[in-house]
N, C-alpha and C positions, 0 to 999 in steps of 0.2 A: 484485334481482327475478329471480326463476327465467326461464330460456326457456321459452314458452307453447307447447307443439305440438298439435295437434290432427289427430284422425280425421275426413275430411271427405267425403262423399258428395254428389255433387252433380249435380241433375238439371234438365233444361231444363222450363221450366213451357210457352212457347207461344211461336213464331214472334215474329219481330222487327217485321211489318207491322201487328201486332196492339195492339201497347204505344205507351207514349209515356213519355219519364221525360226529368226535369229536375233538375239537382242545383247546389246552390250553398254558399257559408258564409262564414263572419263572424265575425273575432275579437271577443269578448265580456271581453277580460281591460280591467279598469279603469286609465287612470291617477291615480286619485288612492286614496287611502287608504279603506278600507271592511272591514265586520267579517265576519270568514267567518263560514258555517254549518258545523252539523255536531257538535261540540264545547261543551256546554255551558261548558267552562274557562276555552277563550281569554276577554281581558278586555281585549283591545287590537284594535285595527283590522291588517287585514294586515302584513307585515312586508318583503315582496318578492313578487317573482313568479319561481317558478320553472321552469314552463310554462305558456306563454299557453293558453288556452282558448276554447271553440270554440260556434258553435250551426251547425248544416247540416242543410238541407232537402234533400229528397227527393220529388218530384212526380210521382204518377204519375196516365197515362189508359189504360183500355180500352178501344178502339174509341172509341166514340161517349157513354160513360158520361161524369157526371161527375171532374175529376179529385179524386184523395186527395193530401194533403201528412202526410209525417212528418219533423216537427224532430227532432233529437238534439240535448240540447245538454251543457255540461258544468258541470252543477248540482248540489245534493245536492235539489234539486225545485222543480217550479214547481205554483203554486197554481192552482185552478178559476180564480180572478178575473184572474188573467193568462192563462191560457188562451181566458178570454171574450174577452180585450182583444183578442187577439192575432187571432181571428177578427173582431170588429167591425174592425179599424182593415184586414184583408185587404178587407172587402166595401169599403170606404168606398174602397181602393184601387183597385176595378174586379175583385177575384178573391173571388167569393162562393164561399164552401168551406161546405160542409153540415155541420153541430157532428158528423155520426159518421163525415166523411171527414178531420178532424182529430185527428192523434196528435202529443203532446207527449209525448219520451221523454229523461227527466234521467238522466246515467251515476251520480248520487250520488256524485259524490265528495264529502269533506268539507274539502276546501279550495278551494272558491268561495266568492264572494260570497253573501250573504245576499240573498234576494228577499222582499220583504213579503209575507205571508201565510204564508209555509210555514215551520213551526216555531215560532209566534206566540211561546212561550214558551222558548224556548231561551236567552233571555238573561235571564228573566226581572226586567225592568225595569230592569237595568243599562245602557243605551245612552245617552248623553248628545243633549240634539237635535242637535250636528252630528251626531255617529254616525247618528241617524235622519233623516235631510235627506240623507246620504248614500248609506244605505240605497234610500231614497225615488228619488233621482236614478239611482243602480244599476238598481232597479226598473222605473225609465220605460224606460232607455236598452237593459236586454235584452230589454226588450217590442220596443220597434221596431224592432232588430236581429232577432229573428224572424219579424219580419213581412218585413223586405226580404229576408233569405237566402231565405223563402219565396216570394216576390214577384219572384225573380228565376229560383227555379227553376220555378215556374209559366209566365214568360215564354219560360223557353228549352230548353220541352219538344220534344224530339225522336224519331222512331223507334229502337225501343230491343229487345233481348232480353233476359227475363229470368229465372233458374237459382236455384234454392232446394238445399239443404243441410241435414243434420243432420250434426253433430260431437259428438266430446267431448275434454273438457281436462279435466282433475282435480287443478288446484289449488282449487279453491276448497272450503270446510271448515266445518263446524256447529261453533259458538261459543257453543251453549248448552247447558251441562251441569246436568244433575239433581245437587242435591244436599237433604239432610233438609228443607233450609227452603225449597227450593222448585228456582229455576233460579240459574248463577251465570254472568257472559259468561267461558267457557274454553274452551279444545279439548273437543270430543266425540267423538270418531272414531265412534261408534255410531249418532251422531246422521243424521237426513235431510239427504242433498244431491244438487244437481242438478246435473249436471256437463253438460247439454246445451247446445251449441253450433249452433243454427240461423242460418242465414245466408241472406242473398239477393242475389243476383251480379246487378249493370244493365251490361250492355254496350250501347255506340251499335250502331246501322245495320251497320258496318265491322266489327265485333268486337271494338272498345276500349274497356276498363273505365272506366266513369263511375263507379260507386258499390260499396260494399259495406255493407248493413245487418245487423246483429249484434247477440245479445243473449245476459249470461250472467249468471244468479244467484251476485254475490258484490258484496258489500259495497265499495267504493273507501275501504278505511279503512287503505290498508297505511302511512301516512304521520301525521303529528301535528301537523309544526308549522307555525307560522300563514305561511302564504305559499303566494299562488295555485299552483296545482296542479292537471292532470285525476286523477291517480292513477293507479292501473295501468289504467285506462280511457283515459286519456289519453296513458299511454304505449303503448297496445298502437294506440292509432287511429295516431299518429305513425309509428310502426315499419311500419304497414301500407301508410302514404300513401310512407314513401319507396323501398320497392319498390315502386311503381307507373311 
């Protein structure tokens, strides 16, 4: 994988007395066997893991407002119906979160596990019931794994500063090329891309970085084969977390 640099301007949004933020996470990689998403090909259950995988929350207050929570997790997507879950089972925990102050934000990569609902046909009927019992149990288990990464950064929200950013990186590349019969998936250099890098810097009270939130238009597909993996998503969070 290329070294990722980036142009980054960064500016303080508002005083430290003013915020409150809370950050936590939770590995989500499974031990037992289960069929990634992503790939309509694969035709077997994972094969190894070769980076464990992540969900982390992100909790913030202003003032005296409700707080917002933002999961990140490391999916190729989560469905409305887990999203629902994932708010009811917060209320019933004591942390009622308002359905527009929750964001559910999957990195896509294509080597996680499979969550019920998203991508219904991707295997188009090929799963055997362990495969889908397995499924199922994956299912439950990154639901309430969501909820406590959340649930804990809800609990250990503290005074905070926080600094927003635009950047840019330019690897990332349009992969859908015109051709007579229509589109074909190939390089396009001509094509649209988004090469913007926004970011949001949470530092404690002190001036110690708690968090960095980040997002960038490009597919987590630089990889193929079947075993757990964030992707270049997953590698570039890792790389981040150990300069810290």
């Amino acid at each position: 994988m290329k070294k990722l640099t980036a142009i980054l301007l960064v500016l303080p949004l508002i005083a430290s007395a003013d915020w409150k933020a809370g950050v936590a996470k939770i590995d989500v990689t499974p031990d037992y066997p289960v069929r990634l998403s992503g790939y309509g090909s694969r035709t077997t259950e994972h094969e190894g893991v070769v980076l464990r995988i992540w969900a982390k929350a992100l909790a913030l207050q202003w003032n005296d407002e409700p707080p917002a929570v933002a999961i990140t997790i490391d999916s190729t997507g989560i469905p409305a119906v887990v999203r629902d879950e994932v708010l009811k089972k917060l209320a019933a925990a004591g942390h009622k979160i308002a359905d527009e102050r929750l964001a559910i934000h999957s990195s896509h990569t294509h080597s996680a596990p499979h969550v019920r609902g998203y991508l219904p046909f991707i295997f188009a009927g090929q799963t055997t019931s362990e495969e889908d019992a397995r499924i199922d149990r994956y299912t439950r288990e990154v639901t309430e794994k969501m909820v406590a990464a959340s649930a804990q950064a809800l609990d250990e929200m503290k005074p905070a500063r926080l600094d927003w950013g635009n950047g840019t990186v330019a690897f990332a590349s349009n992969r859908r090329l015109r051709n007579p019969g229509g589109f074909q998936n190939a390089p396009n250099p001509a094509g649209p891309v988004d090469h913007a890098l926004p970011v949001l810097r949470v530092n404690d009270g002190d001036g110690k970085l708690r968090a960095i939130f980040t997002s960038y238009a490009c597919h987590c597909t630089t990889i193929g084969f079947n075993k757990i993996h964030g992707d270049w998503a997953g590698e570039a969070q890792r790389e981040l977390e150990l300069q810290v």
